[in-house]
C-alpha positions as a printed NumPy array, in Angstrom:
array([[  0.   ,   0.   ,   0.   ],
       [  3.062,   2.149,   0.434],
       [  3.33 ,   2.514,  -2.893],
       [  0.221,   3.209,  -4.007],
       [ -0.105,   6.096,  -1.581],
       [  3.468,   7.325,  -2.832],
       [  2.387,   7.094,  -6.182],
       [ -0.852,   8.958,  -5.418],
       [  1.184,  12.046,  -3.631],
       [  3.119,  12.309,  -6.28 ],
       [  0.643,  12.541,  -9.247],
       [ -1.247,  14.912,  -6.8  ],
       [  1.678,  17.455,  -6.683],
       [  2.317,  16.719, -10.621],
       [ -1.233,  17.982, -11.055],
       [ -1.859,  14.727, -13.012],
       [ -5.602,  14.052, -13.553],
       [ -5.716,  10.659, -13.154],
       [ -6.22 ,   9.915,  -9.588],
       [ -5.6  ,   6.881,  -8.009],
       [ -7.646,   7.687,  -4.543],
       [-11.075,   7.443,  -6.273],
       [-10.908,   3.829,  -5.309],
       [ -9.56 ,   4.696,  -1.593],
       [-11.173,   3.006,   1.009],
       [-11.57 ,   4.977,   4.616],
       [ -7.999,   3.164,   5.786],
       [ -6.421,   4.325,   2.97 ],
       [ -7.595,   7.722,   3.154],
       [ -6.189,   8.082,   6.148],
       [ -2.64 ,   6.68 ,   5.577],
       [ -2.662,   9.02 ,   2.867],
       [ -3.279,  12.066,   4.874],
       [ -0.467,  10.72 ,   7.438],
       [  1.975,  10.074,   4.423],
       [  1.689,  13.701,   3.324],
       [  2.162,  15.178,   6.7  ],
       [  5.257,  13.002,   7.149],
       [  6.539,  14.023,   3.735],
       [  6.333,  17.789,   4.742],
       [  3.75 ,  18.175,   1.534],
       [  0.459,  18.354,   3.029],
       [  0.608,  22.143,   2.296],
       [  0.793,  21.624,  -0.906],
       [ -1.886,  18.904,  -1.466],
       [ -4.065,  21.127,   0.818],
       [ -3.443,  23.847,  -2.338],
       [ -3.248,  21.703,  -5.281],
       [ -6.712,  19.76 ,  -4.251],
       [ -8.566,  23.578,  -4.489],
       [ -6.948,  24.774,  -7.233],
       [ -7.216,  21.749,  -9.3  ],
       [-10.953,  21.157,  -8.559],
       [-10.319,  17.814,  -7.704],
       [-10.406,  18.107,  -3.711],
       [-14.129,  17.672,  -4.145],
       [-13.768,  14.075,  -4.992],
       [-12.389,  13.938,  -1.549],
       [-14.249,  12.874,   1.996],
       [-14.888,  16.027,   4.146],
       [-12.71 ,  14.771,   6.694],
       [ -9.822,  14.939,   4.807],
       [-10.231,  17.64 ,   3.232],
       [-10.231,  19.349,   6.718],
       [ -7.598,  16.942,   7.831],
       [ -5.479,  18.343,   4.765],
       [ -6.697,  22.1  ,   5.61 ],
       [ -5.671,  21.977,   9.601],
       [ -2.012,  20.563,   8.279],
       [ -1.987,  23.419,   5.982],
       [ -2.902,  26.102,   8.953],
       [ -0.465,  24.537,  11.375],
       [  1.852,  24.963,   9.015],
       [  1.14 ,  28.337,   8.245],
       [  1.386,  29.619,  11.56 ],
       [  4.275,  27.828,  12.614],
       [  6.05 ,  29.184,  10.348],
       [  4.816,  32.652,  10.928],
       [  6.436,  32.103,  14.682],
       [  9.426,  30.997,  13.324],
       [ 10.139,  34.   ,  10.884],
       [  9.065,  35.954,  13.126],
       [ 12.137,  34.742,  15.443],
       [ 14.371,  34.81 ,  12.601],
       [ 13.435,  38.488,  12.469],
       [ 14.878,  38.817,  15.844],
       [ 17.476,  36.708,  15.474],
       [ 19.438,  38.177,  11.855],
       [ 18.868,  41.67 ,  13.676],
       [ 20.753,  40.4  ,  16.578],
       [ 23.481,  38.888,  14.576],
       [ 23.309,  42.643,  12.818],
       [ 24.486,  44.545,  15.757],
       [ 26.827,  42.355,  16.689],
       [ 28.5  ,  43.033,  13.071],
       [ 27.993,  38.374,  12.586],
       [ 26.871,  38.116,   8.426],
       [ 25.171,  35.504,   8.077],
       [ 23.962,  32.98 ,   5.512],
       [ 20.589,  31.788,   5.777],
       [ 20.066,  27.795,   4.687],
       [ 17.581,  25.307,   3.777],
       [ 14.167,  25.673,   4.707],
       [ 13.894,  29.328,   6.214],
       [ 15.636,  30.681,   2.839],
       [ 13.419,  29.157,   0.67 ],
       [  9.785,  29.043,   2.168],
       [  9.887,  32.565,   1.979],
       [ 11.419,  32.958,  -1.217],
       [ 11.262,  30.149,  -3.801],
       [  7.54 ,  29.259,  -2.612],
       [  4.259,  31.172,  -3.25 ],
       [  3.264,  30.364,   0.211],
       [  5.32 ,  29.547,   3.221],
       [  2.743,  27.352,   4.715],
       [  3.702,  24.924,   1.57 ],
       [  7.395,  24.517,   3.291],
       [  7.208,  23.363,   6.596],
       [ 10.075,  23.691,   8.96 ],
       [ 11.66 ,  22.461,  12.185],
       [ 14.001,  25.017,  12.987],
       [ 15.929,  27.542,  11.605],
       [ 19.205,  26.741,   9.802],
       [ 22.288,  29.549,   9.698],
       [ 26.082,  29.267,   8.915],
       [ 28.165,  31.934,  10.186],
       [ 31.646,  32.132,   9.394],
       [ 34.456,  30.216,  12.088],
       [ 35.567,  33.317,  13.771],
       [ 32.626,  34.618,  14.079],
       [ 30.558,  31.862,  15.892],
       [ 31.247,  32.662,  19.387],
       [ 30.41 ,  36.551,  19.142],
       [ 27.431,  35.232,  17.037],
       [ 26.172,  32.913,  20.306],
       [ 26.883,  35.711,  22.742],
       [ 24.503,  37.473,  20.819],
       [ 21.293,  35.253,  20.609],
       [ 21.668,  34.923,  24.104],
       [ 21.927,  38.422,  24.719],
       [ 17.86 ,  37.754,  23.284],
       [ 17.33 ,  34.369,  25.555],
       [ 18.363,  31.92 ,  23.501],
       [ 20.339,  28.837,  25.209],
       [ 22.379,  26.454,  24.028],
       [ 21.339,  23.627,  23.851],
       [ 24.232,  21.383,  22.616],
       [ 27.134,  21.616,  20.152],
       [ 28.64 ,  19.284,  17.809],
       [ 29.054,  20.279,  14.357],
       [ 26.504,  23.193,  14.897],
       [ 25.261,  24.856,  18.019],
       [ 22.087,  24.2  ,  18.777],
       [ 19.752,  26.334,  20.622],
       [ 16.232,  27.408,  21.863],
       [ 14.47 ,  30.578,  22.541],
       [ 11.39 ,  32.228,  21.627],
       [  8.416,  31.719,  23.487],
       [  8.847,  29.588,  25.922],
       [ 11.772,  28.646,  23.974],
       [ 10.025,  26.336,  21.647],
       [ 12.306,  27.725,  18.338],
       [ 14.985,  25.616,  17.769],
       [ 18.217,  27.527,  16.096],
       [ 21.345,  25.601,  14.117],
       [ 24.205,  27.482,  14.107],
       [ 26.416,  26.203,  11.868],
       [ 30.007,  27.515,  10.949],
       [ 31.195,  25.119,   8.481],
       [ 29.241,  24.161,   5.064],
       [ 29.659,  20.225,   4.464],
       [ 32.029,  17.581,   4.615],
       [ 34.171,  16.69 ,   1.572],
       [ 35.874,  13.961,   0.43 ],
       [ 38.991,  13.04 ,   2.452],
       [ 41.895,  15.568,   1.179],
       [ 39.544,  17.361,  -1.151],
       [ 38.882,  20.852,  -0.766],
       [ 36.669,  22.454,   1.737],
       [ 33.662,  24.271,   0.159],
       [ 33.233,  27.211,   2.59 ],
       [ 34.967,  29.696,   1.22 ],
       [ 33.079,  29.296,  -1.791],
       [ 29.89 ,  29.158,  -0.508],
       [ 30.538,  32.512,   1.406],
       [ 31.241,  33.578,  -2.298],
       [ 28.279,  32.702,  -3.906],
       [ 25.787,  34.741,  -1.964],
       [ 23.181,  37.5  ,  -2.436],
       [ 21.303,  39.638,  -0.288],
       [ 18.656,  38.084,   1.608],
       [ 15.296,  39.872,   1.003],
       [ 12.194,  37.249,   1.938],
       [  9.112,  38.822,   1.027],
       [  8.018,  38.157,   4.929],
       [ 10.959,  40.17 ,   6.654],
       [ 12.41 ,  43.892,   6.25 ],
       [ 15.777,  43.832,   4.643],
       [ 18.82 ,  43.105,   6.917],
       [ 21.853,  43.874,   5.76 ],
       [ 23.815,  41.149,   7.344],
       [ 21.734,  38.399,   5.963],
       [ 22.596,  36.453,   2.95 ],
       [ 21.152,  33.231,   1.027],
       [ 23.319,  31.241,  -1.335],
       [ 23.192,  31.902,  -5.312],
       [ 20.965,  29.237,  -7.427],
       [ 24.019,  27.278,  -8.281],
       [ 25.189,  27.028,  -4.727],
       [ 22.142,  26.402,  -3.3  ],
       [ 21.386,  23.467,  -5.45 ],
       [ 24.863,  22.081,  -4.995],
       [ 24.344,  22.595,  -0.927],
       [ 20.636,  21.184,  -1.165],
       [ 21.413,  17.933,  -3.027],
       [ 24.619,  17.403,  -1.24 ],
       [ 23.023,  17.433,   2.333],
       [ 20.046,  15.542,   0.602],
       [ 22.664,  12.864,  -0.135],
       [ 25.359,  13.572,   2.653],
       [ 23.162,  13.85 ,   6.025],
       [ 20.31 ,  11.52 ,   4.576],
       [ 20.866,   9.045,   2.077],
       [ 19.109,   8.745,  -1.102],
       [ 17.194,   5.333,  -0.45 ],
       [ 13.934,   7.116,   0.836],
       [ 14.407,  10.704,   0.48 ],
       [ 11.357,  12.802,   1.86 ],
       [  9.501,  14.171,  -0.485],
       [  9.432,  17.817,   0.284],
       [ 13.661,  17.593,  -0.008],
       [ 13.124,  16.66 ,  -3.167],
       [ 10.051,  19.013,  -4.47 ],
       [ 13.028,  21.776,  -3.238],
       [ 15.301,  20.657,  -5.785],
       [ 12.926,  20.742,  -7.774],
       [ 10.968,  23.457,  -7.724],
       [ 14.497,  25.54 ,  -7.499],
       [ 15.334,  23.953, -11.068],
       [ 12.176,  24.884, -12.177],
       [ 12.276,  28.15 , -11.203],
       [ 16.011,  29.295, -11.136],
       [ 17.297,  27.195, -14.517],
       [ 18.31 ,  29.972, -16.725],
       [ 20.661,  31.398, -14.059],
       [ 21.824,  28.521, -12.716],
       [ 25.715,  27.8  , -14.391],
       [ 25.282,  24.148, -14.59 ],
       [ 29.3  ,  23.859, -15.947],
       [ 30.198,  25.435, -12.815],
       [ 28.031,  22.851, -10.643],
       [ 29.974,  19.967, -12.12 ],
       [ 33.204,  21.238, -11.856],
       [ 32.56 ,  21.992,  -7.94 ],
       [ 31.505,  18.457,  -7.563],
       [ 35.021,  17.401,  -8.817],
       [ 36.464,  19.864,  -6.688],
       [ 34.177,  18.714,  -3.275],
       [ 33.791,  15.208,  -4.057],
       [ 30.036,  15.284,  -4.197],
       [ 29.509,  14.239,  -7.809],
       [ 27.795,  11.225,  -6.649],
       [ 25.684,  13.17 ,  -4.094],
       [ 24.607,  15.475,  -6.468],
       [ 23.97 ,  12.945,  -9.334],
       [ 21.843,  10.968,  -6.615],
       [ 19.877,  13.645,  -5.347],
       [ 18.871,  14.648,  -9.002],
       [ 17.807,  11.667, -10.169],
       [ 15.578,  11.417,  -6.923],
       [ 13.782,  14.646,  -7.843],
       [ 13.733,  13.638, -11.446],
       [ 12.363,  10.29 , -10.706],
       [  9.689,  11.631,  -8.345],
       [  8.598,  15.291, -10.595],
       [ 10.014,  14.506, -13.978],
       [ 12.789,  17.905, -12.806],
       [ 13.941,  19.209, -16.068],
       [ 18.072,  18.144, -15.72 ],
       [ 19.924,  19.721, -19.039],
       [ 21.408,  16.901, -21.288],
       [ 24.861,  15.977, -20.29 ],
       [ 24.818,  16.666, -16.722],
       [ 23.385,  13.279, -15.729],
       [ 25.925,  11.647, -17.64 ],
       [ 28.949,  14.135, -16.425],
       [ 28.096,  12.85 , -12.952],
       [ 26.838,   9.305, -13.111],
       [ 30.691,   8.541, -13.25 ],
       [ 31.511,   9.609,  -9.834],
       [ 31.948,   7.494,  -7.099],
       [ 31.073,   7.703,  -3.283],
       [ 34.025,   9.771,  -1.975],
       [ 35.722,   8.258,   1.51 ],
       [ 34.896,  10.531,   4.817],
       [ 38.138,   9.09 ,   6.279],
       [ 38.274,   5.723,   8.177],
       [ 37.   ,   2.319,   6.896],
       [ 35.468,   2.235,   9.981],
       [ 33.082,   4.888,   9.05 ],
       [ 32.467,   3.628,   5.922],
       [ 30.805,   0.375,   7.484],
       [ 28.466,   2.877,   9.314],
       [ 24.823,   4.1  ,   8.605],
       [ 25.305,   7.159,   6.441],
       [ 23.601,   9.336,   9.314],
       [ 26.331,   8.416,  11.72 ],
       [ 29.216,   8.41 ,   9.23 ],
       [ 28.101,  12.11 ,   8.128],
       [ 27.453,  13.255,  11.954],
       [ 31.34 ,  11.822,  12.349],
       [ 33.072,  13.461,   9.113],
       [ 30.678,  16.628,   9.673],
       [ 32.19 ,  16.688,  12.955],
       [ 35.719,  16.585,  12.055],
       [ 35.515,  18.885,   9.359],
       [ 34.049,  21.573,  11.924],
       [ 36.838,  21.247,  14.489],
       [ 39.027,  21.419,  11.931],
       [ 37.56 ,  24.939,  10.755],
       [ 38.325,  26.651,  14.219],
       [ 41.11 ,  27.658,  16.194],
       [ 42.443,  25.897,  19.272],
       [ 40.22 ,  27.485,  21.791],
       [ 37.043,  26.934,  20.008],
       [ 37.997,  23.289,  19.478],
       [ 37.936,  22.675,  23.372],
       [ 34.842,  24.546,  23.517],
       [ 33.309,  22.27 ,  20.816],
       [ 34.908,  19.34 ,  22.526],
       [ 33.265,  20.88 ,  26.283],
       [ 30.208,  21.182,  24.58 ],
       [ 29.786,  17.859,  22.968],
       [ 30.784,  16.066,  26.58 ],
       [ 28.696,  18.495,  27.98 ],
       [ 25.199,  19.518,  26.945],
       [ 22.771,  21.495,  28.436],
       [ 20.152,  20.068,  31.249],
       [ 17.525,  20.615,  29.24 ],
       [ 18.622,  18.669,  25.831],
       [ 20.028,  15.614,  28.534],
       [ 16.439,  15.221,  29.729],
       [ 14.899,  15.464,  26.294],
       [ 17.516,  13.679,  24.699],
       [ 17.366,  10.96 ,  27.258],
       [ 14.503,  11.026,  28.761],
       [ 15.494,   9.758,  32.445],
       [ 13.135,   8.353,  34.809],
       [ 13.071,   9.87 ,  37.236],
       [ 13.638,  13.231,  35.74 ],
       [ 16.211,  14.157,  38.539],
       [ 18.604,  11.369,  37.094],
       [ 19.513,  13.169,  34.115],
       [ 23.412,  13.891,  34.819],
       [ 23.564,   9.593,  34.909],
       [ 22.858,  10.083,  31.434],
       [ 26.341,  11.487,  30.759],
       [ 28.008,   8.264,  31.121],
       [ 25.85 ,   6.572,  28.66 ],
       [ 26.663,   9.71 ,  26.21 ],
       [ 30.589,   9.277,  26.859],
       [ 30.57 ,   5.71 ,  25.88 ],
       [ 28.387,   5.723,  22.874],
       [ 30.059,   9.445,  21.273]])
């Protein structure tokens, strides 16, 4: 049944008229409606079903199932920019530019509506020397850290339920490849949202960096076996809308560079496979060559790619900052906060959590 709902998501957000839920029964229905929530595209079904006339052919309840994800949505992510308001102005005064990534620079900009992107948190890369002014700043507005590893993570906002990612390093690249930083923090334009006034300090990543970045950590972070959906309707939609301008030679020649031909030639094919994403001839081919590149130690090779990412991701970010910041990392990672110990490992009793630092030495 998994792949008949999959198959009827997809023709959904293709617009495709023939569709496969007019024999649903009620249990199907249902999985369907918890399949698109899970794939982040709920939004977008909720908007495709009215403007393609055919959300009539669905039952009332989920149509209203389909409209509540929508509104959740919607407001969520009004919170969130609404803290990411507060947060680039912060970074602002305290002279930290910024690059914002992934979902919060592309709701806002590369979707008619930001209730058809749903997000978790809010991602930003700051440059190495700036990450420690950068934290001293967002907590100069309440926001604790939570943990850090290859990002900082923190929470603030109302009752600090936004959840920030600092990052100050890009991706991980093949073993004694170079590091794509410092050309990321050259491919970037001002960051103007149509949901936030213009700060200055704020950028978002060209169309050719950004798809590089998004297919990478598509392929890097996740795998490519079972790829949610929204990741790739991003990749997508970004192709679709940002073709003409984006330098396609240049994408293929940074793979070479990074070692992410295979990432990006993976990623690709999973949009293409999924919404038909119009790839120019040759590139497929220019990339199908490349091969997995090694993260370091056959050891992490034999691990899940989550882990094996975490691990290079890890190194890669130490690596980026001085001596002092690495023992802070290293403090942090030993370390975390109270309040990502309980969450993290839920202790019971609650008043057990430092216990819990044992089991986090052994199994780092």
């Amino acid at each position: 049944m998994d792949d008949k709902l999959h198959h009827a998501l997809i023709q959904a957000l293709n617009d495709q008229n023939d569709l496969p839920w007019r024999s649903f029964n009620a249990s199907e229905w249902g999985a369907f409606v918890k399949l698109a929530q899970s794939e982040g595209v709920s939004g977008l079904i909720h908007t495709a079903s009215r403007t393609g006339g055919w959300g009539a052919e669905m039952p009332e309840g989920v149509r209203n199932d389909l409209a509540k994800a929508y509104y959740r949505t919607a407001a969520s992510n009004q919170i969130l920019f609404h803290e990411l308001d507060r947060i680039l102005l912060a970074l602002g005064e305290a002279n930290v530019p910024v690059i914002v990534l992934k979902g919060a620079a592309l709701a806002p900009t590369l979707y008619n509506d930001i209730a058809h992107r749903p997000m978790n948190d809010i991602d930003l890369l700051v440059q190495p020397d700036d990450l420690f002014r950068g934290v001293r700043a967002l907590r100069n507005i309440s926001y604790q850290q939570q943990k850090i590893t290859y990002h900082v993570v923190m929470a603030g906002g109302a009752d600090h339920h936004t959840n920030l990612e600092l990052h100050w390093c890009s991706l991980p690249t093949k073993s004694g490849a170079t590091s794509a930083d410092a050309w990321f923090w050259e491919q970037t334009r001002p960051f103007k949202p149509r949901e936030l006034p213009y700060h200055p300090h704020a950028y978002s990543l060209s169309p050719t960096a950004n798809l590089l970045y998004l297919a990478a950590h598509l392929s890097l972070a996740h795998g490519t076996d079972t790829p949610r959906m929204i990741w790739c309707y991003d990749i997508d939609l970004l192709v679709r809308e940002k073709g003409p301008v984006i330098d396609w030679d240049l994408l293929v020649e940074r793979t070479a560079v990074y070692g992410w031909g295979w990432a990006l030639y993976a990623s690709l094919a999973a949009a293409q496979e999924r919404f038909a994403t119009p790839i120019p001839a040759g590139v497929p081919e220019a990339l199908s060559n490349r091969q997995p590149g090694d993260f370091s130690s056959q050891e992490d090779q034999e691990m899940d790619v989550q882990t094996q990412f975490a691990r290079a991701y890890t190194r890669h970010a130490l690596r980026s900052l001085g001596w002092w910041g690495r023992l802070r990392v290293v403090l942090g990672m030993l370390f975390p906060s109270k309040n990502y110990m309980k969450q993290k490992y839920q202790p019971q009793p609650g008043w057990l959590w430092p216990i819990n630092y044992l089991y986090r030495w052994v199994h780092l």
